[in-house]
GUVEX-202035 format. One record per atom (N, C-alpha, C): residue in three letters; x, y, z. Coordinates in steps of 0.2 Angstrom, whole numbers, padded with zeros to 4 digits, always signed. Each point is the difference from the previous one (the first is absolute). Example, Ala and Ser with C-alpha at 12.3 -4.5 7.8 and 13.67 -1.06 7.14 Angstrom:
BEGIN
ALA+0066-0028+0039/ALA-0004+0006+0000/ALA+0004+0006+0000/SER-0002+0005-0004/SER+0004+0006+0001/SER-0004+0005+0003/
***
This chain:
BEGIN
UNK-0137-0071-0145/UNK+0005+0005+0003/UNK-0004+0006+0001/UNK+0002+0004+0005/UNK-0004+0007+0003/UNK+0003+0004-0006/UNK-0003+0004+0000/UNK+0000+0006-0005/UNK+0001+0006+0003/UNK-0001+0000+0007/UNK+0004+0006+0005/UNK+0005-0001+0003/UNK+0003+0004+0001/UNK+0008-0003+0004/UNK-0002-0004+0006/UNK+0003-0004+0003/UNK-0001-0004+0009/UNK-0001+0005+0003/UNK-0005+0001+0007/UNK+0001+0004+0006/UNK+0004-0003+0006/UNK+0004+0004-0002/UNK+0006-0004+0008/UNK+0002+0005+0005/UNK-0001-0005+0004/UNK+0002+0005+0006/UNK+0007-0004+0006/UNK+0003+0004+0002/UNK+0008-0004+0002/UNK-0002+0003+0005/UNK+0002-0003+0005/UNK+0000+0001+0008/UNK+0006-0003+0006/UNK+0005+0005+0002/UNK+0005-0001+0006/UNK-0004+0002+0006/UNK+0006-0001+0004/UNK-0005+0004+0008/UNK+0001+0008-0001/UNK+0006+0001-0004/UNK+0000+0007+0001/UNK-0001+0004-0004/UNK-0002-0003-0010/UNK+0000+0002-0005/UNK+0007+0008-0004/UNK+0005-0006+0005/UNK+0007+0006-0003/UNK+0003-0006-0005/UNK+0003-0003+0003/UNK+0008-0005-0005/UNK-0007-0005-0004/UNK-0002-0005+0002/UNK+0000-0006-0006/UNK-0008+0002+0000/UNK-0004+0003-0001/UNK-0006+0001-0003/UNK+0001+0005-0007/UNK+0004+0006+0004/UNK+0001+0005-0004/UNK+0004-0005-0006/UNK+0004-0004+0001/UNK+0004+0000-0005/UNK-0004-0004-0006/UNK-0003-0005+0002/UNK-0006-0002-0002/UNK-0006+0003-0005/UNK-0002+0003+0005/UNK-0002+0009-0006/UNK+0004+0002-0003/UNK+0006+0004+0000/UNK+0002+0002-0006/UNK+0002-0003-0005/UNK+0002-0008+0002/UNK-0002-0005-0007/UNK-0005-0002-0002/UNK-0005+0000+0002/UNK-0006-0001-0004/UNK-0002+0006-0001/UNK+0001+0004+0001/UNK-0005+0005-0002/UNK+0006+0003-0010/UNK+0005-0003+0004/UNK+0007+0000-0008/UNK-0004-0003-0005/UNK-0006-0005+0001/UNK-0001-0007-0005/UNK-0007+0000-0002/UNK-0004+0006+0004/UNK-0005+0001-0003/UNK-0005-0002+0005/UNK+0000-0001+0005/UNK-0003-0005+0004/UNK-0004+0007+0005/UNK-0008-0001+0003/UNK+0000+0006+0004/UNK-0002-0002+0005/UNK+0006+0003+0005/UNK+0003-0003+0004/UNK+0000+0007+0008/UNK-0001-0003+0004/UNK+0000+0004+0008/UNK+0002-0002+0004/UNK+0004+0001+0004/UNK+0006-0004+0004/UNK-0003+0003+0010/UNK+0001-0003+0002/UNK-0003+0001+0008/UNK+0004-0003+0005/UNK+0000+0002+0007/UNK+0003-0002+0006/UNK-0006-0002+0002/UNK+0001-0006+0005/UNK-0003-0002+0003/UNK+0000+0002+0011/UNK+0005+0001+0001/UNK+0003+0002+0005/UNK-0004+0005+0004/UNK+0001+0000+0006/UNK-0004+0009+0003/UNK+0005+0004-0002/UNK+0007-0001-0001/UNK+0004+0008-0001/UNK+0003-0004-0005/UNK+0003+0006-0004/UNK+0006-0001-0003/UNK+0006-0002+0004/UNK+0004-0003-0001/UNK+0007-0003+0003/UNK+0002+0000-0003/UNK+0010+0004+0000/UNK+0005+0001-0003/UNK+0006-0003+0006/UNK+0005-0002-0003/UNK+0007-0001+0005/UNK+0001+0005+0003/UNK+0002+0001+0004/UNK+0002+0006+0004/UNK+0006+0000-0001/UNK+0005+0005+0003/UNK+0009+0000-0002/UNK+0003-0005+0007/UNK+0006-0001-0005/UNK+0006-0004+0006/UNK-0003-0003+0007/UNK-0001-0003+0000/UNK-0001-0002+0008/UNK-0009+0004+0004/UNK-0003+0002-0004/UNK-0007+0004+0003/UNK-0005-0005-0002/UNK-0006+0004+0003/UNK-0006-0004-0003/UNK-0003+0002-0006/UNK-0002-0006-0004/UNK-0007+0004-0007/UNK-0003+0006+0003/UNK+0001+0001-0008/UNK-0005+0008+0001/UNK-0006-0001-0005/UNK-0006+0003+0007/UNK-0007-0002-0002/UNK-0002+0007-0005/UNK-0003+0000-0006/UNK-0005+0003-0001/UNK-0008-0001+0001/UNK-0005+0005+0001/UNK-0005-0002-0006/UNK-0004+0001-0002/UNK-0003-0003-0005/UNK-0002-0003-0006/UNK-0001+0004-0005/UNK-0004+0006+0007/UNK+0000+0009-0005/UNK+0007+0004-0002/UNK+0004-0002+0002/UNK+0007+0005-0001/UNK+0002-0005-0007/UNK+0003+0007-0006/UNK+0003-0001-0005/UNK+0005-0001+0000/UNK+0004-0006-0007/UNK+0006+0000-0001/UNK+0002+0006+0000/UNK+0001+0004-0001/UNK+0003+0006-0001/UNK+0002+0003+0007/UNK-0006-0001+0003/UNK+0002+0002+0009/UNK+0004-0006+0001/UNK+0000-0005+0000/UNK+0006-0007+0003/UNK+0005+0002-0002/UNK+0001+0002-0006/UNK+0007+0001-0004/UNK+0003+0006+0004/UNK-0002+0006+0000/UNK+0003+0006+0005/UNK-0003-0002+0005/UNK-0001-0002+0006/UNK+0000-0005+0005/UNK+0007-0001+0002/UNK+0001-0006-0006/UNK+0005-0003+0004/UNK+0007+0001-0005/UNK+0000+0004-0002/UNK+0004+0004-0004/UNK+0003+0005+0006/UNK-0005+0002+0004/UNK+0004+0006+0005/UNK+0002-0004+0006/UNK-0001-0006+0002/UNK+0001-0004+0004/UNK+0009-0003-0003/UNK-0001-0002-0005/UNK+0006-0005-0001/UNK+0002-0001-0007/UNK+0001+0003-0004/UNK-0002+0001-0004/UNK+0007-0004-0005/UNK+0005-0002+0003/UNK+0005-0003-0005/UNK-0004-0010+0003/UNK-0001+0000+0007/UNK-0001-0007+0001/UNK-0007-0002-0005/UNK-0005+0007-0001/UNK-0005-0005-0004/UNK+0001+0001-0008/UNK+0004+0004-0001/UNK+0006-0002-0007/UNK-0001-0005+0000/UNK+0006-0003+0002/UNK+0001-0006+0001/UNK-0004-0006+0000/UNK-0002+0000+0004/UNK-0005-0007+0000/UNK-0005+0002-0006/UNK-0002+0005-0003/UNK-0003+0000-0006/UNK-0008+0002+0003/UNK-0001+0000+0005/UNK-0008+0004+0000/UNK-0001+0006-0001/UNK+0006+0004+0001/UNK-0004+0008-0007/UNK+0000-0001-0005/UNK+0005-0007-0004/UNK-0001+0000-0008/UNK-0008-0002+0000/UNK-0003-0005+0005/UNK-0005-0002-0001/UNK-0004+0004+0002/UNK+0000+0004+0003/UNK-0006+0005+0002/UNK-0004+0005-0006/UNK+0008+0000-0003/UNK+0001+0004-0006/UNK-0006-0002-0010/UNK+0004-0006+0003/UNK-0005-0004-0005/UNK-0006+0001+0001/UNK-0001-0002+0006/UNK-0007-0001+0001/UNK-0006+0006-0002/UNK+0003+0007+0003/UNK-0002+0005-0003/UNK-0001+0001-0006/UNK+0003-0003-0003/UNK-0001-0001-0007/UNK-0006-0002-0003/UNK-0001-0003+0003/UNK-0008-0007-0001/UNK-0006+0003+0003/UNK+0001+0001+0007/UNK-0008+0005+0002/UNK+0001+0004+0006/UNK-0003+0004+0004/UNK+0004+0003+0005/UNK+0002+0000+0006/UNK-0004-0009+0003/UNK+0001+0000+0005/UNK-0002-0008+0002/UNK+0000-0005+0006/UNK+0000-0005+0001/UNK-0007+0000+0001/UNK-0003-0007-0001/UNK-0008-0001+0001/UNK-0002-0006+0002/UNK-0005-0002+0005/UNK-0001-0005+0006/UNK-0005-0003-0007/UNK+0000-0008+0002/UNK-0004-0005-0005/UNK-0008+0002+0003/UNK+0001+0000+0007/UNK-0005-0001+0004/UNK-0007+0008-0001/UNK+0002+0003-0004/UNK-0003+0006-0002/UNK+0000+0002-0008/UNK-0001-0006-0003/UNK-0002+0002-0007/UNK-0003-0006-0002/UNK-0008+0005-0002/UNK-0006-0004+0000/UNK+0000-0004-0008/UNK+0008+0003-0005/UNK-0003-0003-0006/UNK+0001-0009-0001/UNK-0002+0000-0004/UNK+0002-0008-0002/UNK+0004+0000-0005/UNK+0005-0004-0001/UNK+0005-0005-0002/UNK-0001-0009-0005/UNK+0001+0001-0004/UNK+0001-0006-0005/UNK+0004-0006+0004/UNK+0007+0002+0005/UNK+0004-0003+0002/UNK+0004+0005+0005/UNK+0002-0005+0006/UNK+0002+0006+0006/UNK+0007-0004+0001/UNK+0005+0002-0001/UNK+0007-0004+0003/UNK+0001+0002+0006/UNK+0004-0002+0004/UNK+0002+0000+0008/UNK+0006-0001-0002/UNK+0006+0004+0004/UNK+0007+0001+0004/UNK+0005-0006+0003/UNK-0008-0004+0003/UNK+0004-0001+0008/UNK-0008-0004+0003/UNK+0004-0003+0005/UNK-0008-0004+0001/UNK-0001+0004+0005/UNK+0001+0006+0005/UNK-0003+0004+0003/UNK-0004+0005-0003/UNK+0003+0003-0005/UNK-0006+0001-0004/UNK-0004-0003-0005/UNK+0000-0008-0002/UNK-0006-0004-0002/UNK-0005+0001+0006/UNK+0003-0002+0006/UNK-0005-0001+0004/UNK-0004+0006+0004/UNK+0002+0007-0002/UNK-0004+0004+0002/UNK-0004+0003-0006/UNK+0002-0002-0006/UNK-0004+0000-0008/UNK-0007-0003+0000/UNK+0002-0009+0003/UNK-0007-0003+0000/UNK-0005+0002+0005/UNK+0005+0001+0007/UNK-0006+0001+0006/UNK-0003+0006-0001/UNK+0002+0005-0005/UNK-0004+0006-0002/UNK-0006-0002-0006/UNK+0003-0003-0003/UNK-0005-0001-0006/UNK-0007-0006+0003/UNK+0003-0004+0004/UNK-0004-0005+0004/UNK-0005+0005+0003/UNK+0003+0003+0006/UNK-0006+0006+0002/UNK-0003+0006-0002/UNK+0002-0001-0007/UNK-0007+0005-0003/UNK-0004-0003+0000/UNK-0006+0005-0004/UNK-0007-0003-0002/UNK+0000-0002-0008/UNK+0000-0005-0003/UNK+0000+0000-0005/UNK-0006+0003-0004/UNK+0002+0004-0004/UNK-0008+0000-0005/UNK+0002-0003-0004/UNK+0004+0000-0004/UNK-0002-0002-0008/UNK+0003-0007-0001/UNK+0003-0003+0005/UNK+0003-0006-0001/UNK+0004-0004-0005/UNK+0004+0008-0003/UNK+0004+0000-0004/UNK+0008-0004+0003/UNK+0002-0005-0006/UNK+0006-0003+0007/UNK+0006+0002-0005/UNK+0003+0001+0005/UNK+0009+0002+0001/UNK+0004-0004+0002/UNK+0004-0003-0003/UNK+0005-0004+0002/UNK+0006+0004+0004/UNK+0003-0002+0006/UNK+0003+0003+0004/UNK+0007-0004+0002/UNK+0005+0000-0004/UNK+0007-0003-0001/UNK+0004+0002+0004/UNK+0002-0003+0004/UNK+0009+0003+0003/UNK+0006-0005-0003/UNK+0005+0004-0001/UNK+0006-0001-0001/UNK+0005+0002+0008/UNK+0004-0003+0001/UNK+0003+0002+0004/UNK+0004+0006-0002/UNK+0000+0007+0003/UNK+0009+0000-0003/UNK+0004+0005+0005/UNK+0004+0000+0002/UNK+0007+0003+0003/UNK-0004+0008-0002/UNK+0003+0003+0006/UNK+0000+0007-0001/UNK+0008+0003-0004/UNK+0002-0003-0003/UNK+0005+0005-0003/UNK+0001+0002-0007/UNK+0003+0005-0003/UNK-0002+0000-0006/UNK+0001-0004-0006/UNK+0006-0004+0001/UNK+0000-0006-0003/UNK-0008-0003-0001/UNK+0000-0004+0006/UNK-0006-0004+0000/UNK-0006+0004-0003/UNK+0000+0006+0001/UNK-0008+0003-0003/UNK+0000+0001-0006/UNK+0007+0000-0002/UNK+0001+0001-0009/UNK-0004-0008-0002/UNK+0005-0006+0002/UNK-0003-0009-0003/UNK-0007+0001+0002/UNK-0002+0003+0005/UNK-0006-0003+0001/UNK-0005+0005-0003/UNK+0000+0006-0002/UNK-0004+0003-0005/UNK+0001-0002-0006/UNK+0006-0003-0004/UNK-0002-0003-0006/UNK-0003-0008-0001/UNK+0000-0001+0007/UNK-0003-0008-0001/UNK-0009+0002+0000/UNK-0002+0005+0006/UNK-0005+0001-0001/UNK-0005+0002-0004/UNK+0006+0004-0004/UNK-0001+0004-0010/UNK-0003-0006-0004/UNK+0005-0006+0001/UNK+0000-0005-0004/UNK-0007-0004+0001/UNK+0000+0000+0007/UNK-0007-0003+0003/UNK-0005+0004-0006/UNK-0001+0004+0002/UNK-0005+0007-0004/UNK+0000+0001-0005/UNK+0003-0002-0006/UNK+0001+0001-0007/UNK-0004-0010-0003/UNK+0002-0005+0007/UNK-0004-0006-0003/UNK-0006+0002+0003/UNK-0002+0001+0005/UNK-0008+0005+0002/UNK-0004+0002-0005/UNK+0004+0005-0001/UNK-0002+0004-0009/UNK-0002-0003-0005/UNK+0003-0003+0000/UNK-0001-0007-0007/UNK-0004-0006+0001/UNK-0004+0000+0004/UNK-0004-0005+0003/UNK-0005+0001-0001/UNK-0005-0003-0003/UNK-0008+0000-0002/UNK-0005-0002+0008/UNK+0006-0004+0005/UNK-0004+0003+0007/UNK+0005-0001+0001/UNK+0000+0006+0008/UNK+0007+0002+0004/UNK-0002-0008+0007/UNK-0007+0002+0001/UNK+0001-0008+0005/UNK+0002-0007-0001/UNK-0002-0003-0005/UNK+0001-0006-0002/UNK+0009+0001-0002/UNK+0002+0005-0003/UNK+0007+0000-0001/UNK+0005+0000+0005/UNK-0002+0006+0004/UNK+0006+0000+0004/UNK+0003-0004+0004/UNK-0003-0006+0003/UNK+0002-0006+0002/UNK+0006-0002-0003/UNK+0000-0001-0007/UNK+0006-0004-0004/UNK+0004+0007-0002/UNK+0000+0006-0002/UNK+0004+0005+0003/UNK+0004-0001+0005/UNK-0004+0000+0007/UNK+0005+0001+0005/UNK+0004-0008-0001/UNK-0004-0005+0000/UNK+0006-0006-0001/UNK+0008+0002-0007/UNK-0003+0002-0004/UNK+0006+0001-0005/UNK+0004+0005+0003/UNK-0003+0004+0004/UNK+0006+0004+0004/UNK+0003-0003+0003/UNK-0001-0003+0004/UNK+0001-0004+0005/UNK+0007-0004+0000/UNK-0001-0003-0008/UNK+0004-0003-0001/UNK+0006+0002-0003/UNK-0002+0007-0003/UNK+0006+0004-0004/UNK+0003+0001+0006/UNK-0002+0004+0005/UNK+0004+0004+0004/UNK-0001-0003+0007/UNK-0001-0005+0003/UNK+0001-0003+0006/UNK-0004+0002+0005/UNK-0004+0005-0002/UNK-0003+0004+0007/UNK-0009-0004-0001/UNK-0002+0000+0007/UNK-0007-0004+0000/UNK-0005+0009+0001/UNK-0005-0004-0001/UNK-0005+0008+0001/UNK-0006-0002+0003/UNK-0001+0004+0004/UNK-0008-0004+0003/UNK-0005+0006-0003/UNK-0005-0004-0001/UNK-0008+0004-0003/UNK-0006-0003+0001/UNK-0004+0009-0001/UNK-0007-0005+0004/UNK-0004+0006-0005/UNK-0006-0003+0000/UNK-0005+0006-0004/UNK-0004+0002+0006/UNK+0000+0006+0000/UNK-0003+0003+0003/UNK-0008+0004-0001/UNK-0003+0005+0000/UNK-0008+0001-0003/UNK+0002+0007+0000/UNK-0004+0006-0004/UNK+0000+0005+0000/UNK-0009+0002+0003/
***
């Protein structure tokens, strides 16, 4: 069993709703944990009948929040993305692209197969040096709060059997199967090289 906490890293396209929320549960349970969009912008709902509203990457939750707080401020009530902007603030100060952080990772979860597939095709076209490898998991999940809340505690659960694993490669196989089976969802993964 590791002696230091897991390195994880959670990644959406946008790194607001189900990364973050993934982060602030792991990071509840001890885990050290960094959350990332994968996306070229931030993308939020837009109000009533409009388009998404782009951020990027460099504007802080705090600017998102009074943004769209001057804009519309009872509809993004509502639908909960100023609660969640809110949160998020809490955690760190702003959203972060995967594709520009050069650290390594023990284990990287993915969102969404859009961003599984822009996780690997980055990690694939780097240069490897140290050939350090990283397992790279997608779970699928819904953008909604609901769904971010189940799928950050399944992926907690994933990462407390991680934790307790004398190897995180040879294990994680029968991890994601017992998940699999507990909770119906399938997960695609692949090891990737640092």
């Amino acid at each position: 069993m590791p002696s230091s906490p897991l390195r994880v890293a959670v990644v959406c396209m946008s790194n607001v709703n189900r990364s973050m929320e993934a982060h602030c549960i792991l990071s509840k349970n001890g885990f050290h944990v960094r959350s990332f969009g994968a996306g070229s912008h931030v993308k939020l709902p837009g109000g009533a009948r409009k388009p998404p509203v782009l951020y990027d990457f460099s504007t802080s939750y705090k600017k998102m929040h009074s943004d769209l707080s001057s804009k519309d401020q009872k509809h993004y009530k509502r639908n909960g993305v100023l609660h969640i902007l809110k949160r998020n603030e809490r955690i760190k100060p702003g959203p972060e692209r995967s594709q520009e952080c050069p650290d390594p990772f023990d284990v990287i979860f993915t969102c969404g197969q859009r961003a599984y597939n822009q996780v690997v095709a980055d990690l694939c076209a780097r240069d490897q040096e140290t050939w350090q490898p990283v397992p790279v998991v997608n779970m699928d999940i819904d953008d909604t709060l609901e769904a971010a809340s189940l799928g950050a505690s399944i992926i907690c659960e994933l990462c407390q059997g991680l934790q307790q694993a004398d190897d995180t490669q040879s294990h994680l196989a029968e991890l994601l199967q017992a998940a699999k089976e507990k909770t119906g969802r399938s997960f695609l993964h692949m090891v990737c090289f640092y």
